[in-house]
C-alpha angles and dihedrals in degrees: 000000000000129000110253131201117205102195114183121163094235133004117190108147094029098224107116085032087063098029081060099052096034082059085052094052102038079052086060099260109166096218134354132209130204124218144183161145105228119036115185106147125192122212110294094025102108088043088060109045090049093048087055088059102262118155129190108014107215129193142158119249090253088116097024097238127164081249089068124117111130118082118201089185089112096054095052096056095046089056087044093055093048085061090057 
């Protein structure tokens, strides 16, 4: 009955991604929510993901997606500006 977070650095078939969610559910998760850095999905991703029991689908805005809404601009200039 709990909230779940499934975090991976890149999903682009979405197969562990959902293999992932499907385990949380089927362990009794009351939502899960699936997270990442890189999204590049592939056709069919989405679908799955979704099937397995994901909401929402979360990503930064490293590959601009409809799924990103994160931004880790931020992070890249304050590290640029240590270097000066």
């Amino acid at each position: 009955g709990r909230k779940a977070v499934v975090f991976d650095d890149m999903i682009s078939s979405g197969g562990t991604m959902a293999k992932a969610v499907e385990a949380l559910t089927q362990q009794g998760a009351a939502r899960v929510a699936s997270a990442c850095t890189h999204v590049l999905y592939m056709p069919g991703a989405e679908e799955k993901i979704r099937k397995a029991g994901a909401d929402p689908i979360i990503a930064t805005n490293t590959i601009e997606t409809p799924f990103s809404r994160v931004t880790v601009a931020g992070i890249i200039a304050d590290k640029l500006r240590q270097l000066e």
